[in-house]
N, C-alpha and C positions, 0 to 999 in steps of 0.2 A: 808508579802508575796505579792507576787508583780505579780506573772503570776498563770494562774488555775494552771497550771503545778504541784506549791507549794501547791496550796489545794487540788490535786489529793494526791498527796504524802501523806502530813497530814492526808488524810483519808483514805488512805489505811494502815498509821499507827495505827491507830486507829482500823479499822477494824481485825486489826492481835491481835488486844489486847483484842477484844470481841470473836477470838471463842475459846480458851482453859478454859474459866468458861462455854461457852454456854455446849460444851460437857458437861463437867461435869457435870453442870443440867441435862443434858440432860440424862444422862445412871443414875441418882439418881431417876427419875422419868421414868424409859421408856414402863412402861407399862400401864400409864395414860394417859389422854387426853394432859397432860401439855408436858408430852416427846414427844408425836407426834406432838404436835405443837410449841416445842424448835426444832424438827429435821428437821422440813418445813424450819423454821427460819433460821437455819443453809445452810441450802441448799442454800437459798436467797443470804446468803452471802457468801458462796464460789461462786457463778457464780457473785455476785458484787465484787469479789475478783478478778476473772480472768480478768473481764473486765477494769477493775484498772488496775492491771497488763500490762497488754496491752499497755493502753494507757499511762500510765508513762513509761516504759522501752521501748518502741518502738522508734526505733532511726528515729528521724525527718529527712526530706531532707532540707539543708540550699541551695538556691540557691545566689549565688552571682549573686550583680544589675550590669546593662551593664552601660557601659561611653555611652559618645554619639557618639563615632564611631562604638559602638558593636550594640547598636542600629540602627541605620543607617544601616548596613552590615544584622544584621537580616534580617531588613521589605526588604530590597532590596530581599534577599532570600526568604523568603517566596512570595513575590510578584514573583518572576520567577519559584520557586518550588511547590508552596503551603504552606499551614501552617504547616501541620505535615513534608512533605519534607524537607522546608527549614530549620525548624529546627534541624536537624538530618542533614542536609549538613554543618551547622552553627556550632554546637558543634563537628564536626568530625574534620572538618576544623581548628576548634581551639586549639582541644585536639593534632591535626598532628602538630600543631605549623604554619601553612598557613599566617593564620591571628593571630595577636596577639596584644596586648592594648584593648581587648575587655570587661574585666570585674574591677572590680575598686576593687582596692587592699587596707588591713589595713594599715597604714602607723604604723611603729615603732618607 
């Protein structure tokens, strides 16, 4: 496993595999100290559940890197727009097809 990404995963597998016994304990005992403190427990880990969730299945933004004419063309723009401007004039510009060689492509 090579990125946290895979030890998120791993443990969020993991964790799906701990709560169908913790119930179970948990309604065999639920009117002792040990149920209420499997149901605390439980709770811990569905909210460590959500947040796993989250962060594995949340789709990342890949930004592709500029050549060095996209480069160039940026800082030019921002330097006349500002930083948030020019970037937003930059990618508009791009997406319109104005400029284009700006970001460096997979070769196949």
């Amino acid at each position: 496993m090579k990125s946290p990404h895979n030890k998120r995963r791993l443990l969020w597998i993991l964790l799906q595999g701990v709560f169908l016994p913790l119930v179970w304990f948990s309604g065999k005992a639920e009117n002792s100290w040990v149920g209420v403190l499997l149901l605390v427990l439980y709770e811990g880990l569905v909210f460590a559940d959500a947040l796993l969730t989250c962060k594995i299945f949340e789709p990342e933004r890949r930004i592709m890197p500029l050549t060095k004419k996209g480069s160039k063309i940026l800082k030019a723009m921002e330097k006349e727009y500002g930083t948030k401007k020019g970037k937003e004039v930059f990618y508009a510009s791009q997406n319109k097809g104005t400029i284009k060689g700006t970001h460096k492509t997979k070769k196949k």
